[in-house]
N, CA and C atoms as a LAMMPS dump frame, in Angstrom:
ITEM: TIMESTEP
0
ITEM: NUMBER OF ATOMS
291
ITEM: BOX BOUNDS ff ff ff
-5.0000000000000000e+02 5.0000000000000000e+02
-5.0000000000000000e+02 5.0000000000000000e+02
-5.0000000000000000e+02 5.0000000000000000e+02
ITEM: ATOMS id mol type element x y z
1 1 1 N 261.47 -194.361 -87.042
2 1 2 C 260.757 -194.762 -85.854
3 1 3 C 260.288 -196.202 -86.027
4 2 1 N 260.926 -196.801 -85.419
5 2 2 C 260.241 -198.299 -85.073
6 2 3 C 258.833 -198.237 -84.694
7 3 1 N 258.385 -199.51 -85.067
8 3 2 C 257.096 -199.401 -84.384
9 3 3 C 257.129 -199.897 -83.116
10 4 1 N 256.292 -199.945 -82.078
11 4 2 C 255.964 -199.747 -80.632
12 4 3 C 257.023 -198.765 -80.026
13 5 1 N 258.052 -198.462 -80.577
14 5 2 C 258.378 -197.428 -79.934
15 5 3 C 257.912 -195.653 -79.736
16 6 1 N 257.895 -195.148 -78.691
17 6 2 C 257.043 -193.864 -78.745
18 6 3 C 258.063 -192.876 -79.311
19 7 1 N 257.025 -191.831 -79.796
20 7 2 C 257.492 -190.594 -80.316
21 7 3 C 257.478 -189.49 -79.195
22 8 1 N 258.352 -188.822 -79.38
23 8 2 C 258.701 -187.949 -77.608
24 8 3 C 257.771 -186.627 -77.983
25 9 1 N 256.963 -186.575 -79.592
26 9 2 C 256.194 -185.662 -79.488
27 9 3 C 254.678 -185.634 -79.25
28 10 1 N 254.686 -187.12 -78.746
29 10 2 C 253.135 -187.643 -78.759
30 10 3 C 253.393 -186.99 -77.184
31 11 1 N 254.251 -187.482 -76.147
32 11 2 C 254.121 -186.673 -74.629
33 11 3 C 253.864 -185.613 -74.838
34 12 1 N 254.675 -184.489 -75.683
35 12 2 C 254.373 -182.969 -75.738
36 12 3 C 253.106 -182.629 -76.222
37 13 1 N 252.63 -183.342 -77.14
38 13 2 C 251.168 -183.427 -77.362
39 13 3 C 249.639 -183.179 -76.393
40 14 1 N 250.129 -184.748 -75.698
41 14 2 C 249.248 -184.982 -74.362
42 14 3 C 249.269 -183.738 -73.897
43 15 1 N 250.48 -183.294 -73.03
44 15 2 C 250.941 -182.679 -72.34
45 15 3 C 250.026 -181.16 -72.666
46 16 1 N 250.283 -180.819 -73.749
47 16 2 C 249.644 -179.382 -73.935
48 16 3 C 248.171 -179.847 -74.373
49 17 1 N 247.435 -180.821 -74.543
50 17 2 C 246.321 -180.578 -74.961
51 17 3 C 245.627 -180.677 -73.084
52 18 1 N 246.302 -181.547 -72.706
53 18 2 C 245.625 -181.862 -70.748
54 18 3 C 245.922 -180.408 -70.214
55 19 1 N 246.721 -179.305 -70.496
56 19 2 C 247.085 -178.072 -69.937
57 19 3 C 245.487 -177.644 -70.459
58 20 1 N 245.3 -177.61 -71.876
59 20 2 C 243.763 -176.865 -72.216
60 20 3 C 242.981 -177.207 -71.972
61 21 1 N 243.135 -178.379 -72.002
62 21 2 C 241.479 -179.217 -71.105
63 21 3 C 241.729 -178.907 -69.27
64 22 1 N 242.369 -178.768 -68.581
65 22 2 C 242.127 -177.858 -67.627
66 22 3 C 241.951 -176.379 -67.213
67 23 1 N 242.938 -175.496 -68.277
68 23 2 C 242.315 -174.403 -68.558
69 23 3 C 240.467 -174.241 -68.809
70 24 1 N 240.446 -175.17 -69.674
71 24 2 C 238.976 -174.636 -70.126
72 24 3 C 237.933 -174.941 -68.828
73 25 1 N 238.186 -175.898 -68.228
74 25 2 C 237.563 -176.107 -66.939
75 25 3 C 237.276 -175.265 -66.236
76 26 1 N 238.68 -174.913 -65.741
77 26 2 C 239.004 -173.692 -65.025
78 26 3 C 237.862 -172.314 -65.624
79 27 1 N 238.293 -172.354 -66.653
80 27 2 C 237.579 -171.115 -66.903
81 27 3 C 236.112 -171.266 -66.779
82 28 1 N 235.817 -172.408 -67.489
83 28 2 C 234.276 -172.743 -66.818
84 28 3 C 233.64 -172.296 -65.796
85 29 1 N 234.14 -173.032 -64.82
86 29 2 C 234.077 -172.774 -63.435
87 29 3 C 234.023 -171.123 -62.79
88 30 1 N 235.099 -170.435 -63.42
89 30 2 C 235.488 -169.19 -62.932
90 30 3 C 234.114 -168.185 -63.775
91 31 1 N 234.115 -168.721 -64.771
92 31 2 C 233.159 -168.124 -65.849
93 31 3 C 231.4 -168.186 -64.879
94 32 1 N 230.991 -169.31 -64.838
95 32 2 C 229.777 -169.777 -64.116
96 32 3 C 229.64 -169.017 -62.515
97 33 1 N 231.129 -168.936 -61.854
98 33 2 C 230.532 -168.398 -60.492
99 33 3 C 230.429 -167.027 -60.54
100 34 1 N 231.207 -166.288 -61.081
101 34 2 C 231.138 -164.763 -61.74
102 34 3 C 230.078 -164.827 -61.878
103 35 1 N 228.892 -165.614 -62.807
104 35 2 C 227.691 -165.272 -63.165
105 35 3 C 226.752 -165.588 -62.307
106 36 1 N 226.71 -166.633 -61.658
107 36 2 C 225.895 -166.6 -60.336
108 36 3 C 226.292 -165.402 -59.355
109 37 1 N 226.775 -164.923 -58.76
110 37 2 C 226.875 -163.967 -57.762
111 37 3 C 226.797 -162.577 -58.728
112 38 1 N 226.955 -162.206 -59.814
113 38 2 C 226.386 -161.22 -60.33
114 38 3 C 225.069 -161.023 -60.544
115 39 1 N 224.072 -162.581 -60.635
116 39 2 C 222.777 -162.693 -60.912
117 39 3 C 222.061 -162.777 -59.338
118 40 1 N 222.58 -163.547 -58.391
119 40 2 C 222.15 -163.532 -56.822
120 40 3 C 221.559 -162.095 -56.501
121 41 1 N 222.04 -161.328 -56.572
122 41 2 C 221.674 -160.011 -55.713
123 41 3 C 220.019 -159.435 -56.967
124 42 1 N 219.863 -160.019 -57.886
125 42 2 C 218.449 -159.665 -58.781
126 42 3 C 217.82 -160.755 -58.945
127 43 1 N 218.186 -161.908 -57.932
128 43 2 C 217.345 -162.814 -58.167
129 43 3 C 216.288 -163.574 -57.814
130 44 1 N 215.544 -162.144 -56.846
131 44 2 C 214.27 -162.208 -56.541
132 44 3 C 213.817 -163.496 -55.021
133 45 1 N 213.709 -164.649 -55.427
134 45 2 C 213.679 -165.411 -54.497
135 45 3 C 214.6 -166.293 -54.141
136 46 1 N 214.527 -167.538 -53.103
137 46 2 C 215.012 -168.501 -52.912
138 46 3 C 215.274 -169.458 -53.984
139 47 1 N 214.064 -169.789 -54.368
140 47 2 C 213.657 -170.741 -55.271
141 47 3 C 214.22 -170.367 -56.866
142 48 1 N 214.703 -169.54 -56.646
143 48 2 C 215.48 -169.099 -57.924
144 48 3 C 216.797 -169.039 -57.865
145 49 1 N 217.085 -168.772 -56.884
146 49 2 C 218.117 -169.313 -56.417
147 49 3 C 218.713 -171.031 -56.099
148 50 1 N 218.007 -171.841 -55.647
149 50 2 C 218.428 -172.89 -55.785
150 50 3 C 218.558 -173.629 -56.599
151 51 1 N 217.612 -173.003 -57.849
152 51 2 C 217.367 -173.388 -59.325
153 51 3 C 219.099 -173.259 -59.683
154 52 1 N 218.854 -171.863 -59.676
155 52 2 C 220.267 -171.297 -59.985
156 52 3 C 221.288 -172.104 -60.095
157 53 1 N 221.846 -172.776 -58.081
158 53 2 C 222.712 -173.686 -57.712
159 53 3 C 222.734 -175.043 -58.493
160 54 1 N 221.626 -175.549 -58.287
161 54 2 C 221.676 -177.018 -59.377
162 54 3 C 221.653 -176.883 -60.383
163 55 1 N 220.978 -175.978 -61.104
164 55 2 C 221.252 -176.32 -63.033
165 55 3 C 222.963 -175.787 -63.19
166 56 1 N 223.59 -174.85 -62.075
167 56 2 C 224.841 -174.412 -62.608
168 56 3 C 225.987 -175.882 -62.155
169 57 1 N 225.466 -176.718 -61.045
170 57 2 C 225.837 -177.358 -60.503
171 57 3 C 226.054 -178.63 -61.21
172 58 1 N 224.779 -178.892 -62.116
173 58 2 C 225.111 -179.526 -62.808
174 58 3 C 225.874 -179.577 -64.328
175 59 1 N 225.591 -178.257 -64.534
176 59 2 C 226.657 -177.942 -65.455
177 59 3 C 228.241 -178.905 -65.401
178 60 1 N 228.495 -177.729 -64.104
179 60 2 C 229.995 -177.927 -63.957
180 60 3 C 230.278 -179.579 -63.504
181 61 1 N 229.511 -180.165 -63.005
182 61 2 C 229.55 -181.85 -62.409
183 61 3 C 229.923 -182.197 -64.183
184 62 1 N 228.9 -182.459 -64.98
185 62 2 C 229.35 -182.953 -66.202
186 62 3 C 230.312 -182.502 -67.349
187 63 1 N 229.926 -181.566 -67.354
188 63 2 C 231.372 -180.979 -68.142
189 63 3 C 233.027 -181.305 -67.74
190 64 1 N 232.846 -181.277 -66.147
191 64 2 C 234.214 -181.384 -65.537
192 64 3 C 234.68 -183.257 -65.813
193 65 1 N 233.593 -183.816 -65.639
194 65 2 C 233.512 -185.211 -65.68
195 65 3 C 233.712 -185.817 -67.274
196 66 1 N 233.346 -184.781 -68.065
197 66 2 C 233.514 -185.354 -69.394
198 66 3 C 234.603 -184.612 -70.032
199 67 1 N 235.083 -184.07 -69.229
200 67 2 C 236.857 -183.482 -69.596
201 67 3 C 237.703 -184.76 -69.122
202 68 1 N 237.639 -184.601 -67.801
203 68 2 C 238.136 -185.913 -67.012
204 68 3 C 238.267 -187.503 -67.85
205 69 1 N 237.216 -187.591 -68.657
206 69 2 C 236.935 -188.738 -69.055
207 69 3 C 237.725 -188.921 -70.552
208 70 1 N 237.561 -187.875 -71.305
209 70 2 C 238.522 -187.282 -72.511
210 70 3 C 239.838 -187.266 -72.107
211 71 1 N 240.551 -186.93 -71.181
212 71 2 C 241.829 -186.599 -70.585
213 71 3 C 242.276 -188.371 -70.502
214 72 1 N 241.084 -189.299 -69.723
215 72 2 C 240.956 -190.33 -69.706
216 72 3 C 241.7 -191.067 -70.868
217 73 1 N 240.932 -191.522 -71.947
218 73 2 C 240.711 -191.79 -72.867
219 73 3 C 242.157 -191.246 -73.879
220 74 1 N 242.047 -190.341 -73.915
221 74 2 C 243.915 -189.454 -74.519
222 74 3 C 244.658 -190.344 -73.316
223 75 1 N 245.213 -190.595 -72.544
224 75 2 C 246.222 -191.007 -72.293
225 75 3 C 246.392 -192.81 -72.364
226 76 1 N 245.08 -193.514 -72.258
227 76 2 C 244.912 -194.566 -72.657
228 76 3 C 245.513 -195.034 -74.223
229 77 1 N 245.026 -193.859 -74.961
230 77 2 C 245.007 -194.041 -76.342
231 77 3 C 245.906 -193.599 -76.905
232 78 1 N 246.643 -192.668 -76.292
233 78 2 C 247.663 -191.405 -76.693
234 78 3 C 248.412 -192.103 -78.103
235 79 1 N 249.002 -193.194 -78.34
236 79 2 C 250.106 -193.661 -79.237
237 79 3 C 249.17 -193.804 -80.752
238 80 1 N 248.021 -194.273 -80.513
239 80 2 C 246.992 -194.057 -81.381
240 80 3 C 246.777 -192.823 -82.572
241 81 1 N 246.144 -192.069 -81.346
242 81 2 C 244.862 -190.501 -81.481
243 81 3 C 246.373 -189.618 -81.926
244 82 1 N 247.838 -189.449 -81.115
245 82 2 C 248.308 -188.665 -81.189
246 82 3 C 249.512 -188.929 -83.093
247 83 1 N 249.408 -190.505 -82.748
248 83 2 C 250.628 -191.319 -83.488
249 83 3 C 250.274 -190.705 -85.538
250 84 1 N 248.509 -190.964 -85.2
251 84 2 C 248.15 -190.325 -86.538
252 84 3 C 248.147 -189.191 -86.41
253 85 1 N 247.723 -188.176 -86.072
254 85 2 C 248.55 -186.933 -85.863
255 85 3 C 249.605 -186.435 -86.9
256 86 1 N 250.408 -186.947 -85.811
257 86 2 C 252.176 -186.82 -86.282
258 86 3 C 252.427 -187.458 -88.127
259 87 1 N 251.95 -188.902 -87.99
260 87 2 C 251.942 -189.07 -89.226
261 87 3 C 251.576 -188.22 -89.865
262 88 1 N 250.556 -187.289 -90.281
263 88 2 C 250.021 -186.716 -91.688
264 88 3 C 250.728 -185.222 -91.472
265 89 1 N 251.188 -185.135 -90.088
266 89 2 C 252 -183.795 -90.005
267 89 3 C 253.389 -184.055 -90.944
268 90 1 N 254.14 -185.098 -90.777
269 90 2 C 254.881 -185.519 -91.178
270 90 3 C 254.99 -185.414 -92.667
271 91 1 N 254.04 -186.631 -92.992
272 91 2 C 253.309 -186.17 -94.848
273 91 3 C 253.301 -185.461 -95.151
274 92 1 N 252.34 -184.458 -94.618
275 92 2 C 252.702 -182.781 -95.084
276 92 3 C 253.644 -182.308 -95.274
277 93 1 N 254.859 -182.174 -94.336
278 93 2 C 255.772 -181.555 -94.272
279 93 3 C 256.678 -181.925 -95.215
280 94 1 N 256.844 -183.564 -95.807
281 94 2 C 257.758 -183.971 -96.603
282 94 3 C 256.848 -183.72 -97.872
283 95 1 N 255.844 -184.001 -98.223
284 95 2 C 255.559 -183.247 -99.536
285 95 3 C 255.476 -181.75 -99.553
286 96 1 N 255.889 -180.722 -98.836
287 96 2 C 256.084 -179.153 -99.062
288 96 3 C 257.115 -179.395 -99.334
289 97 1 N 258.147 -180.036 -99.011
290 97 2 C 259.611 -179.784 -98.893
291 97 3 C 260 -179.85 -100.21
């Protein structure tokens, strides 16, 4: 491998780590509203309820935003973050051999 040229396993890389960083979102999300509407019907007042909405609200605002921003950052950097990676996978593999 030359250098500046890319490795076609740094894409497959990206590729499946941006699949889990939206999974996990996802599940976030799916995880958090399940628990609000299971907690709504025992949750006494309004005001506990709106509590409810914004602290969950803000949950999901930052978390989603600091996936986003990571996802960011990996594809900016990808030849980098992923390039060492591969290297010490590599290492490894030729000293087992």
């Amino acid at each position: 491998m030359t250098p500046g040229s890319e490795d076609p396993r740094i894409e497959v890389m990206y590729r499946r780590d941006r699949l889990w960083a939206f999974a996990a979102v996802g599940v976030l999300w799916l995880i958090l509203l399940f628990v609000f509407f299971r907690i709504v019907p025992d949750a006494g007042s309004t005001g506990v309820i709106v509590a409810l909405v914004v602290a969950g609200g803000l949950v999901l605002l930052f978390n989603t935003a600091a996936i986003a921003a990571l996802l960011r950052h990996y594809r900016e950097d990808k030849q980098h973050l992923y390039g060492l990676d591969l290297h010490y996978i590599d290492e490894m593999k030729k000293n087992k051999g």
